[in-house]
C-alpha positions as CSV (number, residue, x, y, z in Angstrom):
1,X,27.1,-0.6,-1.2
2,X,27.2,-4.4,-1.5
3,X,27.0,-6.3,-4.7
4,X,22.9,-7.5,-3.0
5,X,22.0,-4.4,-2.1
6,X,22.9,-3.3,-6.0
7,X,20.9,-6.2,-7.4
8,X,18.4,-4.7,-5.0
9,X,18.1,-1.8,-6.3
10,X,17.7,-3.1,-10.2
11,X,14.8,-5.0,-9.3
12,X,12.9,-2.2,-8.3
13,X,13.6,-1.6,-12.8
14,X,14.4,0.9,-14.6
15,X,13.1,4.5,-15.2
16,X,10.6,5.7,-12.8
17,X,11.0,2.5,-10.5
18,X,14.5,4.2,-9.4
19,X,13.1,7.3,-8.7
20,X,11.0,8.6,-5.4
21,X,9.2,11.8,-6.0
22,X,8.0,12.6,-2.2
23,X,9.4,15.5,-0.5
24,X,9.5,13.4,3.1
25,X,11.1,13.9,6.6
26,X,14.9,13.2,7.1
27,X,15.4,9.4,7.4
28,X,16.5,7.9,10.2
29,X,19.5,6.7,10.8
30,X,20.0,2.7,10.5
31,X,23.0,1.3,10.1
32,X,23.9,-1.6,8.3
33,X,24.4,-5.0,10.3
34,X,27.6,-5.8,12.0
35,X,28.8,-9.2,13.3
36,X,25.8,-11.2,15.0
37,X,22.6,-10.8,17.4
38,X,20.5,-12.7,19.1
39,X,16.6,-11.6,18.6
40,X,13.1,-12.3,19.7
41,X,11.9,-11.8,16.2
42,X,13.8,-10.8,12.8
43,X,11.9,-8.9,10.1
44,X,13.1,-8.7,6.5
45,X,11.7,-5.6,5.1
46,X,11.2,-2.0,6.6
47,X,8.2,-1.0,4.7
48,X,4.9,-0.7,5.9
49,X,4.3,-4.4,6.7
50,X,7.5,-4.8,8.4
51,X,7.2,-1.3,10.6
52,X,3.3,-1.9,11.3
53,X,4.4,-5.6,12.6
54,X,7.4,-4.4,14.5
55,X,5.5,-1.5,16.3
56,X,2.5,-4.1,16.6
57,X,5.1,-6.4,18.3
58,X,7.4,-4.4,20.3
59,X,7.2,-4.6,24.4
60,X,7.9,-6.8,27.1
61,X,11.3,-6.6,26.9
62,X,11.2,-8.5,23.1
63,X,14.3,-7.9,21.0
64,X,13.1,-7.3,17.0
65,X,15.3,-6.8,14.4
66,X,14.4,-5.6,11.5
67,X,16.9,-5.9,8.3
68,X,16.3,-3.6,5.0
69,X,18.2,-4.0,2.0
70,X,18.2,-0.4,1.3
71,X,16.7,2.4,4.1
72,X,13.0,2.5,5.3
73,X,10.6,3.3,2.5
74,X,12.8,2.3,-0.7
75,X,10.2,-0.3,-2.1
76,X,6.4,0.1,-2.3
77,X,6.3,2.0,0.9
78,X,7.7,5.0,-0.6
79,X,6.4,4.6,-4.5
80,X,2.9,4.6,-3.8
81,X,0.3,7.6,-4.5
82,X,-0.3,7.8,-0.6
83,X,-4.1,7.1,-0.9
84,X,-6.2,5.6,2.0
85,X,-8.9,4.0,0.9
86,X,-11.0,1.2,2.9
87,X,-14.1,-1.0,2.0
88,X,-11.7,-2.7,-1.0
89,X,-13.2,-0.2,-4.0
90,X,-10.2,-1.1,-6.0
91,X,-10.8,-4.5,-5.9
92,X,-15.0,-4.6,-6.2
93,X,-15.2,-7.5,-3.7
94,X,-18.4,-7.4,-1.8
95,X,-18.7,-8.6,2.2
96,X,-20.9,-11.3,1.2
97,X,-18.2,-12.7,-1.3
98,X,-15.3,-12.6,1.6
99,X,-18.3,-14.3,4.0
100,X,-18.5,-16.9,1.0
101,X,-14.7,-16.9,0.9
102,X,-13.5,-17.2,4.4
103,X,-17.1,-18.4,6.3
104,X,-19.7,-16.9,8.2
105,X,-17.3,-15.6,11.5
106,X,-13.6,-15.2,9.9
107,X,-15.3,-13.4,7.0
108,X,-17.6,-10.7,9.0
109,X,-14.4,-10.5,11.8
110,X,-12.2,-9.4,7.7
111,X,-14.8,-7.3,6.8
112,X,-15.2,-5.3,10.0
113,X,-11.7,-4.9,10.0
114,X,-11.6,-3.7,6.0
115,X,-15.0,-1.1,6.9
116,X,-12.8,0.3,9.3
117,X,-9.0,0.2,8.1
118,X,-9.7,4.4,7.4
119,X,-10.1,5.0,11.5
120,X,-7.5,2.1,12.5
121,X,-4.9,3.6,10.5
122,X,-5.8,7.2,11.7
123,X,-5.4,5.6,15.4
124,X,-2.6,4.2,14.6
125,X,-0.7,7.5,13.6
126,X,-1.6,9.4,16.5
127,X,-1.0,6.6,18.8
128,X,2.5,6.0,18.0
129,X,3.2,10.0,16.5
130,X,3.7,9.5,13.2
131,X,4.4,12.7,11.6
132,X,3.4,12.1,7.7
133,X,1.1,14.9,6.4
134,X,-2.1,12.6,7.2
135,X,-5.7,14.1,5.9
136,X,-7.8,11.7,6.8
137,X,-11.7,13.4,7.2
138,X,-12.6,12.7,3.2
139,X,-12.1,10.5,0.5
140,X,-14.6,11.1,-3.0
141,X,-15.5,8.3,-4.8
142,X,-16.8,9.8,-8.0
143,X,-19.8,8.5,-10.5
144,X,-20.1,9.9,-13.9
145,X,-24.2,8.8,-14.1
146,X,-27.3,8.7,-12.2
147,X,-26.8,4.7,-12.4
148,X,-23.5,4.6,-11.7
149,X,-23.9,6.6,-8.4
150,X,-27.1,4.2,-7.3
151,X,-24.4,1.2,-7.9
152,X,-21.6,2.7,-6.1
153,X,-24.3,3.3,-3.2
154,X,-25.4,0.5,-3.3
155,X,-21.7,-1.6,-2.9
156,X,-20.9,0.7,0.1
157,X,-24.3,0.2,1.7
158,X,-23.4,-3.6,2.5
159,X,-20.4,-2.7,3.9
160,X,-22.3,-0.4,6.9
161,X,-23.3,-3.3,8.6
162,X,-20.0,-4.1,9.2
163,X,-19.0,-0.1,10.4
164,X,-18.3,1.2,7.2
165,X,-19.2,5.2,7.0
166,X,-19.9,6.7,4.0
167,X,-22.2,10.0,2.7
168,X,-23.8,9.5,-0.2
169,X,-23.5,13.2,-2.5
170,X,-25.7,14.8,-5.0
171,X,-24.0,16.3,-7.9
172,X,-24.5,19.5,-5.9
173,X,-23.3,18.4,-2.6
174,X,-19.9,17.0,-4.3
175,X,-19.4,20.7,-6.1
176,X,-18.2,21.6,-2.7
177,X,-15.4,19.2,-3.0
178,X,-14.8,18.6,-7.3
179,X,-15.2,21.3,-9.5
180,X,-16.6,19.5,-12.9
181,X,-19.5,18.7,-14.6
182,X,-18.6,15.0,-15.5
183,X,-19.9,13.7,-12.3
184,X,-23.4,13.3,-11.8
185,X,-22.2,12.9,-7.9
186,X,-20.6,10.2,-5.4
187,X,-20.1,8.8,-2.5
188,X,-17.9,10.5,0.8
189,X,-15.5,8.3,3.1
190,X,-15.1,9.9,5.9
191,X,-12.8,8.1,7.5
192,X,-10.0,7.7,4.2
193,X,-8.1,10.7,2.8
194,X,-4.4,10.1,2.3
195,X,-1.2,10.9,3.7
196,X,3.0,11.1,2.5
197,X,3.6,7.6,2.2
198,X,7.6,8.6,2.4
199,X,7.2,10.2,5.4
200,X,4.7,7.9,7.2
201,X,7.5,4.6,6.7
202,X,10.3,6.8,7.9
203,X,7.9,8.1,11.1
204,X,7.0,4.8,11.5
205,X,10.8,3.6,11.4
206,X,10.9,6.4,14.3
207,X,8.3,5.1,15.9
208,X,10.0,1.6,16.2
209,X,13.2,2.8,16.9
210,X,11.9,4.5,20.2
211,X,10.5,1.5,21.1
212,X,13.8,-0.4,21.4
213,X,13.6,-2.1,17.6
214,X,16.7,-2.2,15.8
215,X,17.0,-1.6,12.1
216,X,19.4,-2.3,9.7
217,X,19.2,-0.7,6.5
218,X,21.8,-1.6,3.6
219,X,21.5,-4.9,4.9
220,X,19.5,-7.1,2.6
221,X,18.6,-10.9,3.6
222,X,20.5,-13.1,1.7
223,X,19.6,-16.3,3.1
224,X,17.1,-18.0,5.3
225,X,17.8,-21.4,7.7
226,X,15.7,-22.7,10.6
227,X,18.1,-25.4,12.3
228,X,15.0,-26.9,14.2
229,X,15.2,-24.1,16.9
230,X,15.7,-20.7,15.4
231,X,15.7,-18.7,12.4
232,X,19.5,-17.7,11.0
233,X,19.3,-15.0,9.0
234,X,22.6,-13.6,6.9
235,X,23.0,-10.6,5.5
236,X,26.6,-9.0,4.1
237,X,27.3,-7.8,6.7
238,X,26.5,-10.1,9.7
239,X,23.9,-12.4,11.3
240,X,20.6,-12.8,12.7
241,X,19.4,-15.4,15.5
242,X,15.7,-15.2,16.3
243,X,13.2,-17.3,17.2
244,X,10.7,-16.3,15.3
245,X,11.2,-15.2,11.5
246,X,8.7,-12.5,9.8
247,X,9.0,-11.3,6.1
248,X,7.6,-8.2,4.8
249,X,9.2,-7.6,1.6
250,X,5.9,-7.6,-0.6
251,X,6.1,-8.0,-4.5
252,X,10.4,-7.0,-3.9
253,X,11.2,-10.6,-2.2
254,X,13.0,-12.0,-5.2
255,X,13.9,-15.3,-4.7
256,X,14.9,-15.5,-0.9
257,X,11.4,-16.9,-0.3
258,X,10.1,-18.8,-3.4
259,X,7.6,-20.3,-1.1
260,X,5.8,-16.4,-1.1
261,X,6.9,-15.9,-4.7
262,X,3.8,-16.9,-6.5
263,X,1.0,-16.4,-3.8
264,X,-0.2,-13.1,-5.9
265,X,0.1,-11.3,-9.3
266,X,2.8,-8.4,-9.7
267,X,0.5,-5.1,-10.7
268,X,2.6,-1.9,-11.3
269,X,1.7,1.6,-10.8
270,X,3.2,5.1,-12.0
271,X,2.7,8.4,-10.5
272,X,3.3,12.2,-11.8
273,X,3.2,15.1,-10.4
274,X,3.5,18.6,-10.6
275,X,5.3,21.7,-9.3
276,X,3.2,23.5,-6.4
277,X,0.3,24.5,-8.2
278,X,-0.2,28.7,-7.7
279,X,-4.0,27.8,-6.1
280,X,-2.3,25.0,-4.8
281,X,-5.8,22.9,-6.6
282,X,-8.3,25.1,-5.6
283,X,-9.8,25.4,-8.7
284,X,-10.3,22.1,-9.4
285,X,-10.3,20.2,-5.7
286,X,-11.9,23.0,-3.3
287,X,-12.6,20.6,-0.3
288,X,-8.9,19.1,-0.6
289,X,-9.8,15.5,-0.5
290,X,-8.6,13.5,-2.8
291,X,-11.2,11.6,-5.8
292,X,-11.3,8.2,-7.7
293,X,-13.1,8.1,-10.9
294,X,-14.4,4.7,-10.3
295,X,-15.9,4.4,-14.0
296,X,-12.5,4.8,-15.1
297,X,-11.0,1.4,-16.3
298,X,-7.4,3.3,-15.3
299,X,-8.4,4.3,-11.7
300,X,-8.3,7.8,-12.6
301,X,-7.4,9.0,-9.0
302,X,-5.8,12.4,-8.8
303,X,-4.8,14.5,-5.2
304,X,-3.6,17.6,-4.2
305,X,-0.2,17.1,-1.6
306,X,0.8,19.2,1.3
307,X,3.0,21.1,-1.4
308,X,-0.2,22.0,-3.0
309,X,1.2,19.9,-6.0
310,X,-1.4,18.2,-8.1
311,X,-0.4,13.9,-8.2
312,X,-2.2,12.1,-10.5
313,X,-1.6,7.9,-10.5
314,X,-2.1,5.1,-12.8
315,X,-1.7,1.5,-13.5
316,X,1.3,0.9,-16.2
317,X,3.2,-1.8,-17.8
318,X,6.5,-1.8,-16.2
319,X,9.6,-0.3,-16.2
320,X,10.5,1.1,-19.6
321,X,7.6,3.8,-19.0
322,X,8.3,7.5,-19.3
323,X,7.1,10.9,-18.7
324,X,5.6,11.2,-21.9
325,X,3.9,7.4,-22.1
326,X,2.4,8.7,-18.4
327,X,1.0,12.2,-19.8
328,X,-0.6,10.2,-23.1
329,X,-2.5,8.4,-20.3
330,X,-3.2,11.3,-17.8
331,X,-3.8,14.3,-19.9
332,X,-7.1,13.4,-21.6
333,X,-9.0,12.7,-18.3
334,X,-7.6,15.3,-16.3
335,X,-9.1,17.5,-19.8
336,X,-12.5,15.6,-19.4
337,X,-12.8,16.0,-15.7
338,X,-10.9,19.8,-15.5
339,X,-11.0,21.6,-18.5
340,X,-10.2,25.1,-16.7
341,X,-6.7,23.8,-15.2
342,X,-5.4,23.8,-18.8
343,X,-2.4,21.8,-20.1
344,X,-0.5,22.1,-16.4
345,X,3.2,20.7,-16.7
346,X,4.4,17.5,-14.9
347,X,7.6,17.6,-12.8
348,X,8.0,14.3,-11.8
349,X,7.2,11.1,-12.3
350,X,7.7,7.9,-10.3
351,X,6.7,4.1,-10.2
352,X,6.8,0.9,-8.2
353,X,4.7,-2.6,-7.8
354,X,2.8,-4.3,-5.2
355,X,1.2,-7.6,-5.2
356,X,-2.4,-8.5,-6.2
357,X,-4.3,-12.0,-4.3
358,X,-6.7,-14.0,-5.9
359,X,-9.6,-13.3,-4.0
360,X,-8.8,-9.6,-3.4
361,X,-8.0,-9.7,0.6
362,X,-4.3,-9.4,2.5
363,X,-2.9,-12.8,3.3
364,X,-1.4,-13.9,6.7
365,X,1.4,-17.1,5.5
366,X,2.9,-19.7,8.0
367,X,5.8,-20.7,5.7
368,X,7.7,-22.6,8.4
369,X,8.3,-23.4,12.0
370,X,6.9,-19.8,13.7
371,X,7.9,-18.2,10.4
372,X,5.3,-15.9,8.5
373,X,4.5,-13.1,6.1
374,X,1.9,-10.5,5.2
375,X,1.3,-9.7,1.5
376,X,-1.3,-8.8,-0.9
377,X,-2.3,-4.9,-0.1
378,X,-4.1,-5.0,-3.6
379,X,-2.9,-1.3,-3.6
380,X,-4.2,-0.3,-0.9
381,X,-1.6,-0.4,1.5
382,X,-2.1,1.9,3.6
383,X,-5.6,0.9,5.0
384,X,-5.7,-3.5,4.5
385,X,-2.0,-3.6,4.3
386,X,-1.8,-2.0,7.7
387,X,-4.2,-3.8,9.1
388,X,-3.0,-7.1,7.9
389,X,1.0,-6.0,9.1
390,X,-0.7,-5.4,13.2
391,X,-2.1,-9.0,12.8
392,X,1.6,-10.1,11.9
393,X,2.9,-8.3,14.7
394,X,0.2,-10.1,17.0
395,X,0.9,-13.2,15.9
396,X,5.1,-12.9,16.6
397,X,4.2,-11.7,19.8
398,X,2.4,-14.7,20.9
399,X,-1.1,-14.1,19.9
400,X,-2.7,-17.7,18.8
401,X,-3.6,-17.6,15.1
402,X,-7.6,-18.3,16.3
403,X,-7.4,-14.5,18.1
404,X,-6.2,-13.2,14.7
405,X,-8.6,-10.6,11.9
406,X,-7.2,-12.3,9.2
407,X,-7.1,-15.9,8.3
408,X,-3.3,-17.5,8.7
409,X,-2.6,-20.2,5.4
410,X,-0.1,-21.9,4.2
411,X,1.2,-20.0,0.7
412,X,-0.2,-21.1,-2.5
413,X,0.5,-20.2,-6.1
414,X,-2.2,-17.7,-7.5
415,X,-3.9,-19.3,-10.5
416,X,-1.8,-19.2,-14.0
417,X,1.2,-16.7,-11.5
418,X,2.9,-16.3,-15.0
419,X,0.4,-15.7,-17.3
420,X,-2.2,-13.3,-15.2
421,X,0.7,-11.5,-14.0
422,X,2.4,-10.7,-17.5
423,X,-1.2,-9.8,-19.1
424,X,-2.1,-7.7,-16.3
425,X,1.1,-5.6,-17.2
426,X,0.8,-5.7,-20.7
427,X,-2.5,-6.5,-21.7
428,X,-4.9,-5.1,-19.2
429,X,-2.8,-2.3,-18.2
430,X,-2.8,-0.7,-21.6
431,X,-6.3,-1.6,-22.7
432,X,-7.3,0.2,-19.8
433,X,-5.4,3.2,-20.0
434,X,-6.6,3.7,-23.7
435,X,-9.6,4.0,-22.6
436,X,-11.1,6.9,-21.5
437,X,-14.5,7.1,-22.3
């Protein structure tokens, strides 16, 4: 292993940051870079982004290369709780506020695309045969009060006119799905669910591979040049010559683009999980969709896996975390919201970060002569990210920025980067993990 690949691998931390806990298909083989190749288009990152864009690229006899400083899936791609979830809950942003945002036909072409991220991203599997443990027919956003539930209704109403399906359920209707009596009801996406994020980057890696990309793994980007004509990219262990240059390394870039360093805040996220579970969460999740308390400051979010294994994620303060600082946070809401699954133990527990915009949507970056980037999931990578990384693939493959969903700027520093990004770890984070009520 090279001496960047180990710095690498200590800025994904310490503790649960070095840690996957996914039980995913075999990874594919891709070896590290040798000597140098001429490309089409060079991709730094094999996560999501990078995959999406290469698969969203990949024809007409285009050569892609796509470099990865450790295998497919190492970063956020592999770290994350492997929920999809459209219509930007997470973030509260409204349609009208991205119409205010990005104007009257750029906004409603974001929106449609954000309504129905859930269906694209279930297209998108089947198309290309990704095999990843995908369930996406349900995703419960629960409401703890009769006014909470008429709020949450009414937020995913205004995204219908864009696509967006949802089912709005009584406190009855949702028994079929959540067993507990602290929700007065909530609100069905039919079109979410969730899927092994481990397994869907290495399927997609597959995917690309059959396609005629090339990936290097243990071959991290070390430095970026554009000599007026092409894009050299070095790695350890060779180069790359292409044409045109996209990076996909989310909140892991480091410094090889300082350009993209600042355009969002760094938010991390820790995971636990337990063994198989005997009623593999029957008692507690009978319709096997996963929830979100959505009048949880924390996200309160928990699933049941393909293992049957109950996985319960939260938003935490950075690397030093451990099991223990996890279960202070987790144990108390899965009491309030399950009392009859008891004090189950935890088996694992994992971590990683992702980046956060401003105003709450993906961004498409032109950072240099046919150079760009994709970033800003706002962790929920699986349904904007994705849709965001197949505009980056569109746009390397010729497609004029006008054609594009989302809107292509040039990067800009997130308001107070340093400060917003340190308080949302060590502030925010904990404030609202303490609170549970």
């Amino acid at each position: 292993m090279s001496i960047e690949t180990i710095l690498y691998a200590r800025s994904l931390g310490s503790g649960p940051l070095t840690q996957i806990g996914w039980r995913a298909n075999t990874a594919p083989n891709c070896p590290p870079l040798a000597g140098d190749v001429e490309a089409d288009i060079a991709i730094v990152g094999a996560g999501y982004t990078g995959l999406v864009a290469a698969l969203s690229a990949a024809g007409e006899g285009r050569r892609i290369v796509v470099l990865e400083a450790l295998e497919p899936g190492a970063a956020a791609s592999g770290r994350n709780a492997g929920h999809v979830a459209p219509m930007m809950w997470g973030m509260k942003k409204t349609p009208a506020q991205m119409v205010a945002a990005f104007g009257p036909e750029r906004g409603a072409r974001m929106n449609t695309a954000m309504a129905n991220a859930g269906a694209f991203l279930r297209d998108f599997i089947a198309r290309h045969d990704v095999a990843c443990e995908a369930k996406l027919d349900g995703y419960i956003c629960a409401a703890r009060t009769p006014a909470s539930l008429e709020k949450v209704h009414a937020g995913y109403d205004a995204w219908s006119a864009y696509g967006g399906r949802y089912e709005v359920l009584s406190k009855d209707a949702l028994a079929r799905y959540v067993t507990s009596d602290g929700f007065a009801g909530g609100v069905l996406l039919p079109d979410a669910g969730a899927l092994n994020p481990l397994s869907f980057t290495r399927g997609l890696a597959r995917a690309a591979q059959a396609k005629g990309v090339a990936i290097h793994g243990g071959s991290p980007a070390t430095e970026l040049q554009h000599d007026g004509a092409r894009w050299t990219i070095r790695t350890p262990g060779g180069v790359v010559r292409a044409h045109t240059l996209l990076v996909a390394t989310g909140a892991y870039g480091g410094t090889l683009t300082p350009a993209l360093a600042k355009e969002g805040y760094e938010v991390c996220s820790a995971i636990v999980a337990t063994a198989p579970l005997p009623d593999r969460g029957r008692s507690i999740l009978p319709g096997g969709v996963p929830i979100a308390d959505l009048d949880d400051a924390a996200i309160f979010a928990p699933m049941i896996d393909a293992q049957g294994r109950l996985i319960v994620s939260m938003l935490f303060q950075g690397g030093a975390m451990t099991m223990t600082d996890a279960e202070r946070i987790v144990r108390p809401r899965l009491a309030r919201a399950f009392p009859q699954l008891g004090a189950v133990p935890f088996a694992q527990f994992w971590g990683g970060k992702f980046l956060m915009t401003a105003d709450g949507a993906p961004h498409l970056l032109r950072f240099g002569p046919n150079a760009y980037a994709a970033l800003g999931c706002n962790g929920m990578g699986h349904s904007l990210g994705v849709a965001a990384a197949h505009d980056l693939g569109r746009v390397a493959a010729g497609a004029s920025e006008s054609e594009l969903t989302f809107a292509v700027t040039a990067p800009k520093p997130a308001p107070m980067h340093r400060l917003m990004t340190s308080a949302l770890r060590h502030v925010m984070a904990p404030m609202m993990n303490r609170k549970i009520a």
